[in-house]
C-alpha positions in Angstrom: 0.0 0.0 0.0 1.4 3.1 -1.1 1.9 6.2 1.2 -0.7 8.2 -0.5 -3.3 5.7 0.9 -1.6 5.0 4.2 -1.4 8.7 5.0 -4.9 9.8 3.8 -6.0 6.6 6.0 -4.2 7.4 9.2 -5.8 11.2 8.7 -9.0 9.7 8.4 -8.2 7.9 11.5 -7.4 11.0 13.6 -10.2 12.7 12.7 -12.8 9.5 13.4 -10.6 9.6 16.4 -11.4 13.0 17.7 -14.9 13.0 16.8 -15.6 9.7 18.8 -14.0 11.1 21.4 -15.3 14.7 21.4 -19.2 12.9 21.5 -18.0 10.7 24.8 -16.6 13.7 26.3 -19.6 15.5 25.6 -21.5 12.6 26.7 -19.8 11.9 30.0 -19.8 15.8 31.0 -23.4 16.3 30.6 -23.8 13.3 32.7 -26.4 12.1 30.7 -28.5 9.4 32.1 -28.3 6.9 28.6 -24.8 7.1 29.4 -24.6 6.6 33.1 -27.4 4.0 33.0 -25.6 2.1 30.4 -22.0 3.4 30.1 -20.3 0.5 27.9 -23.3 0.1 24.9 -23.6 4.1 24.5 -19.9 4.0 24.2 -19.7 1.1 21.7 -22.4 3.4 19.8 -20.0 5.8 18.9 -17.1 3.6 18.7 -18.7 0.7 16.3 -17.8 3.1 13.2 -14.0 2.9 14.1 -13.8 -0.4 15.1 -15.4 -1.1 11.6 -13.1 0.8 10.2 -10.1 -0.1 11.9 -10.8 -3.9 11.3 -11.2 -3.4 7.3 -8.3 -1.7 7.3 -6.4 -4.1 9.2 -7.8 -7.0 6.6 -6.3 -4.6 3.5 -3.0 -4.4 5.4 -2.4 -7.3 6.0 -3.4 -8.7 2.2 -0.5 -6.6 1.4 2.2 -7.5 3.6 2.2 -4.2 5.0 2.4 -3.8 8.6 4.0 -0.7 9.5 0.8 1.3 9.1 -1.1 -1.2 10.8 1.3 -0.5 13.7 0.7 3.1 13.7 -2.6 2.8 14.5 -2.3 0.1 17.1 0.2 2.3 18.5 -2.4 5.7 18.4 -5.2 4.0 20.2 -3.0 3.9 23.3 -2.2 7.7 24.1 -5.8 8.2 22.5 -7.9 5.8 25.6 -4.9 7.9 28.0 -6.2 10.8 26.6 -10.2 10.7 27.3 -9.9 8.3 30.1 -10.0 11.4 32.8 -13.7 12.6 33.3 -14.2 15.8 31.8 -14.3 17.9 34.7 -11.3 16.3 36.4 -8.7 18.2 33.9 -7.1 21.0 34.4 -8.5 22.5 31.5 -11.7 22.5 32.9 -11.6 25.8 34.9 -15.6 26.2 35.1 -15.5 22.8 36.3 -17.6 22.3 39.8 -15.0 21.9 42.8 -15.2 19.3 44.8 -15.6 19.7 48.7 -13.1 16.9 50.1 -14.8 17.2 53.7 -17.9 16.2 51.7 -16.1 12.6 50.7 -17.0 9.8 52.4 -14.5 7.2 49.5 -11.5 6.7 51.7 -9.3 6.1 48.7 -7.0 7.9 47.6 -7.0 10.1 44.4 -4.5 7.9 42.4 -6.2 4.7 43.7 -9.8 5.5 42.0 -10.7 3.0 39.4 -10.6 5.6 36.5 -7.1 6.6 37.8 -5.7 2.9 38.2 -7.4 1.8 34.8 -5.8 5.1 33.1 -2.0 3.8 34.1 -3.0 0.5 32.8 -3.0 1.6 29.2 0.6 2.3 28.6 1.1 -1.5 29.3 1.2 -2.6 26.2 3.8 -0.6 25.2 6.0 -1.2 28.1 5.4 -4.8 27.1 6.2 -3.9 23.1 9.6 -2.3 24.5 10.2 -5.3 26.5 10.4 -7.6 23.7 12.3 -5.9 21.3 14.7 -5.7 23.5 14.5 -9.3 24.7 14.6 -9.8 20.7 17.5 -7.8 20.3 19.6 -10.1 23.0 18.2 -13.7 22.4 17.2 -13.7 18.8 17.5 -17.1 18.8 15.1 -18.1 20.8 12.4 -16.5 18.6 9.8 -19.0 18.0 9.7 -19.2 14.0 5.9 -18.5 13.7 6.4 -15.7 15.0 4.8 -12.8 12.4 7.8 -11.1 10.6 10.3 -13.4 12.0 12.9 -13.0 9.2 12.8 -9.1 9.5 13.2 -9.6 13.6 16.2 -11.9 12.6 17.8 -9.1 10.0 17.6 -6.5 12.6 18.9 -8.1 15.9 22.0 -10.0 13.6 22.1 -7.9 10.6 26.3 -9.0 10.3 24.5 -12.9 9.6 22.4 -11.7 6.7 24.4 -10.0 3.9 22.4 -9.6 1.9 19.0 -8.7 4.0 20.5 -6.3 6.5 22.8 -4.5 3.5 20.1 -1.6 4.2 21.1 -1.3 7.8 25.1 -2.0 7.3 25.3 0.4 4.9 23.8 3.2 6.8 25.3 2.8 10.0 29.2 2.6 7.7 27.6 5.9 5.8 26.8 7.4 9.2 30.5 6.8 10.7 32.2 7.7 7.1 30.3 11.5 7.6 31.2 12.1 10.8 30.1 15.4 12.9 30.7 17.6 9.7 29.7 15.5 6.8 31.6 14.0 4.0 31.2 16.0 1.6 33.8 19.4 1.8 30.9 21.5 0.7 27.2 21.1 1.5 26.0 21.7 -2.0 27.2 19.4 -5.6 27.4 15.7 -6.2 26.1 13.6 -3.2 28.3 10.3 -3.7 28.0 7.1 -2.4 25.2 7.7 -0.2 23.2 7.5 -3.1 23.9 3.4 -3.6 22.0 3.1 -0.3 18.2 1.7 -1.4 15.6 3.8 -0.3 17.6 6.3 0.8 15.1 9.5 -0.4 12.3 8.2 1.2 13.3 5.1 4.4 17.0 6.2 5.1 16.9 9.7 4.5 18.5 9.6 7.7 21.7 7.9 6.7 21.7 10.4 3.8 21.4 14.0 6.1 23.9 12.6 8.9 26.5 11.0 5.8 26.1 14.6 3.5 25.7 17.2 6.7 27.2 15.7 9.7 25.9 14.4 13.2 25.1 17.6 14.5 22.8 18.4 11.9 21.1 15.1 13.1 20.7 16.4 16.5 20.0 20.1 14.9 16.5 18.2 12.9 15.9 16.6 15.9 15.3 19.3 18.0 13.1 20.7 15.6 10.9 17.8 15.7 10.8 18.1 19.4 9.8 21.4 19.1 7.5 20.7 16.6 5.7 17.8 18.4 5.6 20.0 21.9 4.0 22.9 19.9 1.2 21.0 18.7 0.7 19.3 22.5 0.5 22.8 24.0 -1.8 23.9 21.2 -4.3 21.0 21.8 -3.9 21.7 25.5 -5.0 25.4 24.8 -7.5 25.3 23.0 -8.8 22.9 25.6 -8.6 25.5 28.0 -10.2 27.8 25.4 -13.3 25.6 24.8 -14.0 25.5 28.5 -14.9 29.0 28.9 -16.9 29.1 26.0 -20.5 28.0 25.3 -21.2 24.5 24.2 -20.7 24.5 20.7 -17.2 26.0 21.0 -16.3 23.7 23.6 -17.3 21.0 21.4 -15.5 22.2 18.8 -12.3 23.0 21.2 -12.7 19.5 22.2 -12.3 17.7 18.9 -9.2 20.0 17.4 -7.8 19.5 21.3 -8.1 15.5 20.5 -7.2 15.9 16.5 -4.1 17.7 17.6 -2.9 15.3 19.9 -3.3 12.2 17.9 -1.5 14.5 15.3 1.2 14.7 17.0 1.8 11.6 18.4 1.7 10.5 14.8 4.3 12.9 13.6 6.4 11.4 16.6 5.5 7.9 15.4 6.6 8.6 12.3 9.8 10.4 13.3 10.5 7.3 15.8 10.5 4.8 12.8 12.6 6.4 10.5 15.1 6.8 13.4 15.0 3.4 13.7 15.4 2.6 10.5 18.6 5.3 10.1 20.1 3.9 13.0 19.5 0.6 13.3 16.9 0.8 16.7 14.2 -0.8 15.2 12.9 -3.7 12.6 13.2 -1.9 9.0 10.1 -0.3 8.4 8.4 1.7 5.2 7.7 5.0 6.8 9.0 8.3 5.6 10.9 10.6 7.8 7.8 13.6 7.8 8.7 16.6 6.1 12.3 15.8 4.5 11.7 12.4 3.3 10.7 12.4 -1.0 7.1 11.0 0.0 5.3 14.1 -1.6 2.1 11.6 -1.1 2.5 11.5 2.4 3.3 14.7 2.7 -0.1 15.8 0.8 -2.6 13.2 2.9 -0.9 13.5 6.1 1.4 15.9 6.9 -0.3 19.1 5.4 -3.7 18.5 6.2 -1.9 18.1 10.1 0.1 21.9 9.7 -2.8 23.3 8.3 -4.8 22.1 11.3 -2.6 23.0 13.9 -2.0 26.9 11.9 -5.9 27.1 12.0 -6.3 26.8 15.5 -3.8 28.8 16.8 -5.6 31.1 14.8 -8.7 30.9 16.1 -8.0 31.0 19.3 -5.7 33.8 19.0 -8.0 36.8 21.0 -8.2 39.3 18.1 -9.8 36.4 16.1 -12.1 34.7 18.7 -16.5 34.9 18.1 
């Protein structure tokens, strides 16, 4: 599946995302009493169409070999259900929010041993467990059960010096990394690119290898500072306009709600994406088909994905900005 489609579908994603969760919020802060009468089937009502969704999706993915996307959106449910586990009211965005008189409490638990506050740290368990085994891959790859999915491409990555011929991609980057060193290879930054250019992929996969072989290590760390930066500034924009939504009426907080939930799936995506191609430059992870956002030749991507994610994040700092707010 080609990045055009994987893109437009992981866009599509957010958005079903933030709508699904925007109606729960509103749902669950209006206490309604479908909702608190039956909690679980009003939820599913709104959740059916992405589970629908996510399932034909999966069944395409997989047709095609192609997994990488697949994992994306595995990976994006889990800061999602962290991020509209709390109850409305119980953010700090919520500054109209009722208070809550402690003296009037007769629960003798604490705050972080509530059920919605021990359920909420559950969710990053899966990850923990995701990290866990690559890393128990990475030091025992032979005792990798062989029906395990993708087992040659776990093999290539924690031995690549076994495979010649499989992990060339991974050699080859990591000698192209070394030969640039913290200046580059090349005595100028502009003219004919060299060697680098044998490396497969290396405009769209390994677009790493290519910046740290031409330009140097520090202008690895220089690009990834600006994708911290980048990342953090569209966190802090969803968290604002969070803020923003609650001391407005109810169809701007609705609205302040879903781009709040939009942006942050965003940009755990863009960090997804980022984390991959990493990976791939430097050997971290299993080689995996995902452009480096923004630099990598992917003009699909970029289009599907990584536009339509700018141009959200520019809109709303717009709107909430106060010379341009209803």
């Amino acid at each position: 599946m080609g990045h055009s489609a994987g893109g437009g579908i992981k866009a599509l994603l957010v958005l079903m995302l933030a709508h699904a969760g925007a109606r729960l919020w509103r749902w669950r802060s209006g206490f309604s009493r479908e909702y608190r009468s039956r909690p679980l089937a009003t939820s599913l009502s709104i959740l059916v169409f992405i589970l629908i969704f996510v399932g034909l999706t999966s069944s395409l993915l997989l047709a095609v070999r192609d997994l990488s996307p697949l994992l994306l959106m595995v990976v994006l449910l889990l800061p999602w259900l962290w991020r509209i586990a709390p109850h409305p009211y119980h953010g700090s965005a919520s500054p109209d929010a009722p208070a809550r008189d402690p003296a009037a409490s007769t629960d003798p638990k604490p705050p972080w041993a509530t059920p919605e506050t021990l359920g909420r740290w559950g969710i990053p368990a899966p990850g923990v467990l995701l990290l866990l085994l690559l890393w128990w891959i990475a030091q025992a790859p032979e005792h990798i059960p062989r029906w395990v999915p993708q087992y040659d491409r776990f093999m290539v990555w924690a031995d690549p010096a076994h495979f010649p011929e499989s992990g060339f991609q991974t050699r080859q980057a990591m000698e192209l990394i070394a030969a640039g060193g913290w200046s580059g290879a090349a005595a100028s930054p502009f003219g004919w690119n060299g060697i680098v250019m044998r490396l497969p992929v290396v405009q769209n996969d390994f677009i790493g290898a290519f910046l740290l072989h031409r330009f140097g290590i520090g202008s690895g760390w220089m690009l990834l500072v600006f994708e911290g930066m980048f990342a953090a500034s569209l966190f802090a924009l969803a968290r604002r306009v969070e803020g923003w939504g609650w001391k407005k009426d109810a169809p701007e907080k609705a609205t302040a709600t879903f781009l709040s939930l939009a942006l942050f799936a965003m940009a755990w995506l863009f960090l997804a994406h980022w984390t991959i191609a990493w990976g791939n430059t430097l050997g971290l992870l299993p080689v995996m088909g995902q452009p480096m956002t923004f630099i990598s030749l992917a003009n699909s991507h970029h289009l599907f994905f990584a536009l339509p994610g700018l141009i959200l994040g520019l809109a709303t700092g717009w709107m909430i900005q106060p010379s341009h707010q209803p």
